[in-house]
PAFI-77183 format. One line per field, with one value per residue (C-alpha): residue number from 1; residue in one letter; chain; x, y, z. Coordinates in steps of 0.2 Angstrom, whole numbers. Example, Ala and Ser with C-alpha at 12.3 -4.5 7.8 and 13.67 -1.06 7.14 Angstrom:
BEGIN
k 1/2
r A/S
c A/A
c1 62/68
c2 -22/-5
c3 39/36
//
This chain:
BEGIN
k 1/2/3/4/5/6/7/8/9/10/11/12/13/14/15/16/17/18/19/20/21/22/23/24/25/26/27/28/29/30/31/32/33/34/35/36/37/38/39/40/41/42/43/44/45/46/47/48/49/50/51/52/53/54/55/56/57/58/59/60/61/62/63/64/65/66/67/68/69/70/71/72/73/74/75/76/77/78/79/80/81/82/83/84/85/86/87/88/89/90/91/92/93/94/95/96/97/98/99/100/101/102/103/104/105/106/107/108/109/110/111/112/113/114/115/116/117/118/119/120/121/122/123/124/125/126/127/128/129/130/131/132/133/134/135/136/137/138/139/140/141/142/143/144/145/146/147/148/149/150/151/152/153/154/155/156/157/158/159/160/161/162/163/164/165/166/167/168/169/170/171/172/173/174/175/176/177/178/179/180/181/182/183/184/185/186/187/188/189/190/191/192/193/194/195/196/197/198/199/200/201/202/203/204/205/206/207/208/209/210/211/212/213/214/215/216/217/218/219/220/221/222/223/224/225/226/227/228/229/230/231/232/233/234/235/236/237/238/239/240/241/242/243/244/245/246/247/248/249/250/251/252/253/254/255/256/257/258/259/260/261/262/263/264/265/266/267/268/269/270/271/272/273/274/275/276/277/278/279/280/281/282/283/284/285/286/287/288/289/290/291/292/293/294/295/296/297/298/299/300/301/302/303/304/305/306/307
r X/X/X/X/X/X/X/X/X/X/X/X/X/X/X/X/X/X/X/X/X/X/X/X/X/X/X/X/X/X/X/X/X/X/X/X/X/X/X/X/X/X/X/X/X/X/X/X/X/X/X/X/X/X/X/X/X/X/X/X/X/X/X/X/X/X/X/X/X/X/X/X/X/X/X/X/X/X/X/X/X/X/X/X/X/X/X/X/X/X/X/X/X/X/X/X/X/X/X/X/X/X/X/X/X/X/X/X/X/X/X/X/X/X/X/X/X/X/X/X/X/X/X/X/X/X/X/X/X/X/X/X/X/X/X/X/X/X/X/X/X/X/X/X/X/X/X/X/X/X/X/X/X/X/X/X/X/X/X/X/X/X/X/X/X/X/X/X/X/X/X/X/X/X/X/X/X/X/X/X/X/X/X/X/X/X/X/X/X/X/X/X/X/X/X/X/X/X/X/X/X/X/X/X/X/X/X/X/X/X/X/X/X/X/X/X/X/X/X/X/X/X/X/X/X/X/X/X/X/X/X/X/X/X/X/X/X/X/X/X/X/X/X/X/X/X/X/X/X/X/X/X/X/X/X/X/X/X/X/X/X/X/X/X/X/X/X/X/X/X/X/X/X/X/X/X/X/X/X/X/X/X/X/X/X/X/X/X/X/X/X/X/X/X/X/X/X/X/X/X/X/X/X/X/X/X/X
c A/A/A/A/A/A/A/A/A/A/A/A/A/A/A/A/A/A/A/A/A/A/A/A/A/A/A/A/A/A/A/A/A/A/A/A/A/A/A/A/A/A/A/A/A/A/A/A/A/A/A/A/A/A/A/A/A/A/A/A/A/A/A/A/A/A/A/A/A/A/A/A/A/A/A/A/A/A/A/A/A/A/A/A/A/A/A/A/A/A/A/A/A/A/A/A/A/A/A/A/A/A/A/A/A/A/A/A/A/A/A/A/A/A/A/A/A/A/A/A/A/A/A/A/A/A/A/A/A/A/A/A/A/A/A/A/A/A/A/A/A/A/A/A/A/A/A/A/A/A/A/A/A/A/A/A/A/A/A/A/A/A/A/A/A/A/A/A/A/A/A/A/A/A/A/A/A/A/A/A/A/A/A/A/A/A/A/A/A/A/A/A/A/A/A/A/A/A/A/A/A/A/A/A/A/A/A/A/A/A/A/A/A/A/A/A/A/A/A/A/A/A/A/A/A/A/A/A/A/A/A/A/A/A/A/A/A/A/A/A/A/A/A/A/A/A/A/A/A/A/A/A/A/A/A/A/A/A/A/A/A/A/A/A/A/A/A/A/A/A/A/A/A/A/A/A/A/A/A/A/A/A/A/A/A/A/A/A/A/A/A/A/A/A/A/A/A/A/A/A/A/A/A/A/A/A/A
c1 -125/-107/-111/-117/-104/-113/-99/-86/-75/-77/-59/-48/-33/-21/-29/-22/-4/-7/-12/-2/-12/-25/-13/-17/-32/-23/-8/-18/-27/-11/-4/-19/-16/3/-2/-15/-5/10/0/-8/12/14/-1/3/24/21/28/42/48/44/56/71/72/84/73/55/56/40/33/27/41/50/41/45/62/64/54/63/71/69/79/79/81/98/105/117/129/132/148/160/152/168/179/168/163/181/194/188/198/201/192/176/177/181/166/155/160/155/137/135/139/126/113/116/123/107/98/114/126/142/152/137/130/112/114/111/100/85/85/79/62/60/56/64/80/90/104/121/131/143/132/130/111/96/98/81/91/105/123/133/137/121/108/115/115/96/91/99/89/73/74/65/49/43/57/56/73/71/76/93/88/90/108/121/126/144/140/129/143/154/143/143/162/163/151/161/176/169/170/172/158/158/168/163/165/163/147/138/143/137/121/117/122/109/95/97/106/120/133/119/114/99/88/82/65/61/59/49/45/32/24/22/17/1/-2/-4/-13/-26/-27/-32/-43/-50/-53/-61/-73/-76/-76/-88/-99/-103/-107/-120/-128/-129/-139/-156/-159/-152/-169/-160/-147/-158/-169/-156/-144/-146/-131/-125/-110/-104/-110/-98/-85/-84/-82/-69/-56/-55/-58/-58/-76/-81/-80/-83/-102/-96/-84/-96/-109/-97/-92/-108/-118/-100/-108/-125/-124/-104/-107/-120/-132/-149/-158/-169/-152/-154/-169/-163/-166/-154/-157/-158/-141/-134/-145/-137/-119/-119/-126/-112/-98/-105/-102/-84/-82/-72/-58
c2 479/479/464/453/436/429/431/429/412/397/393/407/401/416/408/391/400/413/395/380/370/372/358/342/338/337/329/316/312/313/301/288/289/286/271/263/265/256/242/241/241/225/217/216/212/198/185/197/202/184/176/186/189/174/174/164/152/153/135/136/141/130/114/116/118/102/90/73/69/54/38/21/5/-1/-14/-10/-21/-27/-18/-23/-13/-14/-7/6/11/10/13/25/29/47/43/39/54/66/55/60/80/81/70/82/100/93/87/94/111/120/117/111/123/123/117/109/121/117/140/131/146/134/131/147/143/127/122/113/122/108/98/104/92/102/99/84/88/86/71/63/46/49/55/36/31/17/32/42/29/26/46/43/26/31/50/60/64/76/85/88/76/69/49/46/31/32/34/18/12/16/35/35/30/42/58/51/49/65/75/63/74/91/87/71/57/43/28/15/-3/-22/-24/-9/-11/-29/-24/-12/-26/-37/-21/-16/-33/-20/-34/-42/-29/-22/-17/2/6/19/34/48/65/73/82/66/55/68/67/49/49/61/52/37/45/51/34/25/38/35/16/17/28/17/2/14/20/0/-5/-8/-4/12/19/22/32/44/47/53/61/80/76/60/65/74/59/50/58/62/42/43/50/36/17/18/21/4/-7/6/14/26/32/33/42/54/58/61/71/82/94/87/99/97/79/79/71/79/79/63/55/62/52/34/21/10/-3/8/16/0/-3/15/9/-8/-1/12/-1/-10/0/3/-17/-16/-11
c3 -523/-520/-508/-520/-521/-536/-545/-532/-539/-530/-528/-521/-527/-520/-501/-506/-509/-494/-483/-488/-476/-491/-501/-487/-499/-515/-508/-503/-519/-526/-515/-517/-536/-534/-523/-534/-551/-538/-535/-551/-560/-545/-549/-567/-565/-550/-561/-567/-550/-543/-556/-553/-533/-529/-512/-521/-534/-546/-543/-560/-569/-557/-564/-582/-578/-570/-583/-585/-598/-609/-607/-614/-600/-599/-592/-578/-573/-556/-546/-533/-518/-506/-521/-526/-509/-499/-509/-523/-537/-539/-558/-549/-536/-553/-562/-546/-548/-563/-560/-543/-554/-568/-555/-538/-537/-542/-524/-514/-519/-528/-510/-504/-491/-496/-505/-521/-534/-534/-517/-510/-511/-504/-489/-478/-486/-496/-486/-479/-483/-470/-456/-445/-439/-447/-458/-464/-467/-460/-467/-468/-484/-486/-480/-493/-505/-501/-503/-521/-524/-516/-515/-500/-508/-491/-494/-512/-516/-532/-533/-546/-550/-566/-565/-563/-548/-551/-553/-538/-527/-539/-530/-512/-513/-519/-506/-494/-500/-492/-474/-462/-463/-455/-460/-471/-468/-475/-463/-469/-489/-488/-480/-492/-507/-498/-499/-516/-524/-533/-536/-546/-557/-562/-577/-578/-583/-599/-592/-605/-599/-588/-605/-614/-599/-595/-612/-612/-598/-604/-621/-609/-601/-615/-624/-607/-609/-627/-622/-608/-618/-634/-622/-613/-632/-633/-616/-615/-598/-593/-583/-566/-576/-584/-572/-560/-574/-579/-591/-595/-601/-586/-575/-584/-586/-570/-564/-577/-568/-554/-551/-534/-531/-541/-524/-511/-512/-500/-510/-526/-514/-509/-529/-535/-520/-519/-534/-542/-556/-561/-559/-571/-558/-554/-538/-538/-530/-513/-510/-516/-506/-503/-516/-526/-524/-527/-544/-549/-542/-552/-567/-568/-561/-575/-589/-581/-583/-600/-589
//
């Protein structure tokens, strides 16, 4: 019975040492493991890794960071645009440094090349002020005063409207310090007077921030709805609103969150049939006959009348 292998082991481990071929199949469930718990460390760090490679900017965090901040109107008086605008006073080009460090520098770059920290991630790359090509408005002292009135909003330029006239000109002057720009003359200064009225003066609107402006928006919101809901415990008729609501609620609130669909019935078709169920319509709706589509659509554009 010297032949009998019951008791012969399954794994001959002194084979595996005499035969290193033997390790390919744990080297390769050891790799796999290395690779999942790799991309499982990833997974779990994205935002980490995301947040400090100066390459991607986390659009997220990236938002919080550049919430307005709150101002009251002011009045700003009206300037003398041929002063301001050829002959600066070396206060107004130190005035405009300082504006472009505290409000520029972070996409554009300390010298202006457009190597700013924030500007990595954003495409198209912020502007070099160094370069002559590529200029959405144009690099002459009025299409530069217009990014800063109006911004670029493509391009992801923020509108400095909310500073004075005088220190808008103040960070023109200044980036007009880095390299040659064209020159500035009478013509195009009173042209740009007669766009914007700046020898006039203006009055600046209050500005509150982003956070406190969605949360008066969604307290709106919220109180239309309340609105429109009390007048709908209060009506009489409202048959054509049962009978093709699952949820009245949903149906709604889901009206609530735009006007534009009170004079076009195309538009109010398309809310409703987009997502019966999340809309808090049922299916009767599909097989409304014209009039009634517009029963339903004036009942509904009537509730939303106390607006």
């Amino acid at each position: 019975m010297s032949d009998n292998k019951k008791y012969q082991p399954e794994v001959d481990f002194k084979q595996i040492f005499s035969t290193p071929s033997r390790w390919m199949g744990l080297v390769y469930l050891v790799v796999l493991i290395s690779i999942i718990i790799a991309g499982k460390y990833y997974v779990q760090h994205q935002d980490y890794i995301s947040d400090n490679d100066p390459k991607f900017i986390n659009s997220i965090n990236l938002e919080r960071q550049t919430d307005v901040s709150e101002q009251k109107g002011q009045l700003q008086e009206g300037v003398d645009v041929n002063t301001l605008g050829m002959n600066p006073s070396a206060d107004l080009i130190s005035t405009g440094k300082e504006l472009f460090q505290v409000n520029c520098v972070s996409c554009h770059g300390e010298n202006g090349k457009g190597d700013g920290p924030a500007g990595g991630g954003l495409n198209p790359a912020p502007r070099n002020f160094h370069s002559e090509d590529g200029w959405t408005n144009g690099r002459t002292f009025s299409d530069m005063y217009k990014t800063l009135e109006e911004g670029i909003v493509e391009n992801g330029m923020n509108s400095y409207n909310q500073l004075s006239v005088k220190e808008r000109f103040g960070i023109i002057q200044y980036i007009r310090t880095m390299t040659e720009f064209p020159e500035v003359d009478e013509e195009e200064l009173s042209n740009l007077d007669l766009t914007y009225s700046l020898a006039d003066g203006r009055t600046t609107n209050n500005q509150i921030s982003l956070e406190k402006a969605t949360k008066l928006v969604a307290n709106e919101k919220t109180n239309n709805f309340k609105t429109v809901k009390t007048k709908f415990d209060q009506m009489n008729d409202v048959s054509i609103l049962k009978d093709n609501t699952s949820d009245i609620n949903r149906a709604l609130y889901a009206l609530n969150n735009t006007n534009d669909w009170k004079t076009d019935m195309n538009r109010f078709k398309k809310i409703i049939l987009s997502d019966l169920p999340q809309n808090g319509f049922n299916a009767n709706v599909v097989n409304l006959t014209n009039e009634e589509w517009i029963q339903l659509h004036s009942k509904l554009a009537g509730l939303y009348s106390v607006n």
